[in-house]
C-alpha positions in Angstrom: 13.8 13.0 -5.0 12.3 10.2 -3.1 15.7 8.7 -2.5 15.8 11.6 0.0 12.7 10.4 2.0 12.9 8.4 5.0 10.7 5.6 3.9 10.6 3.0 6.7 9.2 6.2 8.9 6.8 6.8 6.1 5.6 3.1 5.5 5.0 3.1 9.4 3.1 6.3 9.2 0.9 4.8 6.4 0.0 2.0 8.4 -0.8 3.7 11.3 -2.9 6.2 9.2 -4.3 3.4 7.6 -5.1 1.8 11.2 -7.4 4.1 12.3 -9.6 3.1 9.4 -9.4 0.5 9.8 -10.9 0.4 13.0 -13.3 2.9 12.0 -15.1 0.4 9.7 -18.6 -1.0 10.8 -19.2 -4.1 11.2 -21.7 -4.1 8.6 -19.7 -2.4 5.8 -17.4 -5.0 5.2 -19.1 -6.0 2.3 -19.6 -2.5 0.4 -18.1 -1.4 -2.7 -14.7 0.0 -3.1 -13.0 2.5 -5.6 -11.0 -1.2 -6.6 -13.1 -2.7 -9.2 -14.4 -5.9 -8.0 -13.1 -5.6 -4.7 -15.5 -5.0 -1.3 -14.2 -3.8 1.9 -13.4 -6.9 3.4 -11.3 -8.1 0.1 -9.3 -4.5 0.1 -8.3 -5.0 3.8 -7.2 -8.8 2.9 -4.8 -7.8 -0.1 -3.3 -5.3 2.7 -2.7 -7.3 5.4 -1.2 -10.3 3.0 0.8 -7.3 1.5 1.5 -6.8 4.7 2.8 -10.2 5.9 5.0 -10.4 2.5 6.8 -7.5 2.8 7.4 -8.6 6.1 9.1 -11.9 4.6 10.4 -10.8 1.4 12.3 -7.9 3.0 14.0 -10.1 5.3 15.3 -11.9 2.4 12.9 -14.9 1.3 11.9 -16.0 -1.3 8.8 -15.8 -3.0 9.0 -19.9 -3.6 9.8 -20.1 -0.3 6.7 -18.2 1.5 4.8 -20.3 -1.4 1.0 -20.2 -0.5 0.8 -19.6 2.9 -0.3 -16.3 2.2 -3.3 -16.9 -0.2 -6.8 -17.2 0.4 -8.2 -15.2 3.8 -5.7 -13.5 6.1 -8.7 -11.9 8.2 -10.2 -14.5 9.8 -13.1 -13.3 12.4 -11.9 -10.2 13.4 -10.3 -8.3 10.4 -9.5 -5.5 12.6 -6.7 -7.5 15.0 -5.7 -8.9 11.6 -4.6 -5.6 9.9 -3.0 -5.0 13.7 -1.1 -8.2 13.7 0.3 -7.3 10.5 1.3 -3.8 10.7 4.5 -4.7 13.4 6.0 -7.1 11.1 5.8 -4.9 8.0 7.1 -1.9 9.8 10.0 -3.3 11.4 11.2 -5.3 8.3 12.3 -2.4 6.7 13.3 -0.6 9.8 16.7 -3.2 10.3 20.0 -1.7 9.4 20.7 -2.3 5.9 17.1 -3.1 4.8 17.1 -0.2 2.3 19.7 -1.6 0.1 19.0 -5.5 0.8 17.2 -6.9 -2.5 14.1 -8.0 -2.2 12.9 -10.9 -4.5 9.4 -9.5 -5.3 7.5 -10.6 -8.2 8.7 -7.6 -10.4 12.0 -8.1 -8.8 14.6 -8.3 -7.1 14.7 -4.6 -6.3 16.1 -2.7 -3.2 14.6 -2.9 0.0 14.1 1.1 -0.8 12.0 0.4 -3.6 9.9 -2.1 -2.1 9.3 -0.4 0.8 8.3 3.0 -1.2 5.5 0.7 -2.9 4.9 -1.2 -0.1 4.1 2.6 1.2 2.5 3.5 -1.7 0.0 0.4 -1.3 -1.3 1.2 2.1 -1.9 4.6 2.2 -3.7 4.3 -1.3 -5.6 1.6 0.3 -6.6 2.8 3.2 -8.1 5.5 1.2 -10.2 2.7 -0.5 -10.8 1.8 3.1 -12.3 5.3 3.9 -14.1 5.3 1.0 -15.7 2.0 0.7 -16.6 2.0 4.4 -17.3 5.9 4.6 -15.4 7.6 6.3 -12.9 10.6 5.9 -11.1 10.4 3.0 -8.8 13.0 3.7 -5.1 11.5 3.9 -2.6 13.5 5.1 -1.1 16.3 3.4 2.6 15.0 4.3 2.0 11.3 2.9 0.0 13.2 0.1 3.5 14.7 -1.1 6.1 12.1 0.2 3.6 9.4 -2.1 3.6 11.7 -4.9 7.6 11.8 -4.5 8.0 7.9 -5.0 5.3 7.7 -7.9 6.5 10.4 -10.5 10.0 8.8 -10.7 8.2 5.6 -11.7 5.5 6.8 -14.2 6.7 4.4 -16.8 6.7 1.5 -14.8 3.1 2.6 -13.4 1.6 3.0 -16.8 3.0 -0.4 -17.9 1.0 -2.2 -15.4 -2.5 -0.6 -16.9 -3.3 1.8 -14.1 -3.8 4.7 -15.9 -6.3 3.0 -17.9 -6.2 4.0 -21.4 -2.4 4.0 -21.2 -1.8 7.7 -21.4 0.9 8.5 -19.1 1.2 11.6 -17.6 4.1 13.4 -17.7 4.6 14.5 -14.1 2.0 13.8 -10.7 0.8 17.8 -9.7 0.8 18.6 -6.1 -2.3 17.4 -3.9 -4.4 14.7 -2.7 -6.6 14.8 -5.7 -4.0 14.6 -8.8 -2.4 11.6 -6.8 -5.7 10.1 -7.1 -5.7 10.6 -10.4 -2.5 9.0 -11.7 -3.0 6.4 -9.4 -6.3 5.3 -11.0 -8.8 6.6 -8.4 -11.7 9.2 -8.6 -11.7 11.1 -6.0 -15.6 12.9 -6.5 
């Protein structure tokens, strides 16, 4: 069950897995294509590192009123690589603080548990940084660990997923199979 995962250690593995592509992207690919519809390199990374710098304020108990719109618009600034780096500290340590998995956390579908936030918050980087790899191409191997710890805190939510429209046509599966690839899958992606 993914209550049984250790999901601050995760979400900091994520983000330093996602890290390395980060730095791996040339500094001409920022504005190639991504596996997100409509979204180039450059605009992938952005959505990242303002997820980032939320979860680093919601999970310490703000609101979403109060962070307001400090947050929108370009969080990458000239150098998108220190960006993603000055975000990752923040996000990791939020939910690293004694009590942070239980603490609500007034997200937009929320409040939910610190736990639940941080397993998206998980989910949402290391999918990303796949989109990362792929857009700016590089590996797009993740690894095999986060591959089945991910899988772990999507199947329990496969409703919820298919609600928001990421399967597509709205079929839902009925449970995520093992691997990188049928992860993917559910989550929206193609991996070819």
């Amino acid at each position: 069950m993914a209550d049984e995962l250790d999901l601050p250690a995760l979400h900091g593995d994520a983000l330093a897995h996602t890290q390395r592509i980060v730095d791996g992207i040339a500094d001409d690919a920022w504005g190639l294509p991504t596996p997100c519809e409509d979204w180039d390199v450059r605009e992938v990374l952005n959505h990242v590192v303002a997820g980032n710098w939320w979860a680093a304020r919601l999970a310490a108990g703000e609101t979403i009123a109060e962070v307001g719109d400090e947050l929108d618009g370009d969080m990458l600034g000239d150098d998108p690589r220190a960006a993603y780096r000055a975000s990752v500290e923040p996000a990791a340590t939020v939910f690293e603080r004694p009590g942070a998995m239980d603490a609500p956390a007034a997200v937009s579908y929320g409040p939910v548990p610190g736990s639940v936030y941080a397993g998206h918050r998980f989910l949402d980087v290391l999918i990303h940084g796949w989109d990362l790899a792929v857009g700016s191409g590089q590996d797009t191997t993740l690894p095999p660990d986060l591959v089945e710890a991910c899988r772990r805190v999507v199947e329990p939510q496969l409703d919820m997923l298919a609600g928001s429209g990421m399967f597509g046509d709205g079929a839902r599966p009925d449970h995520v199979e093992p691997g990188q690839d049928a992860l993917l899958k559910v989550l929206g992606r193609s991996p070819a």
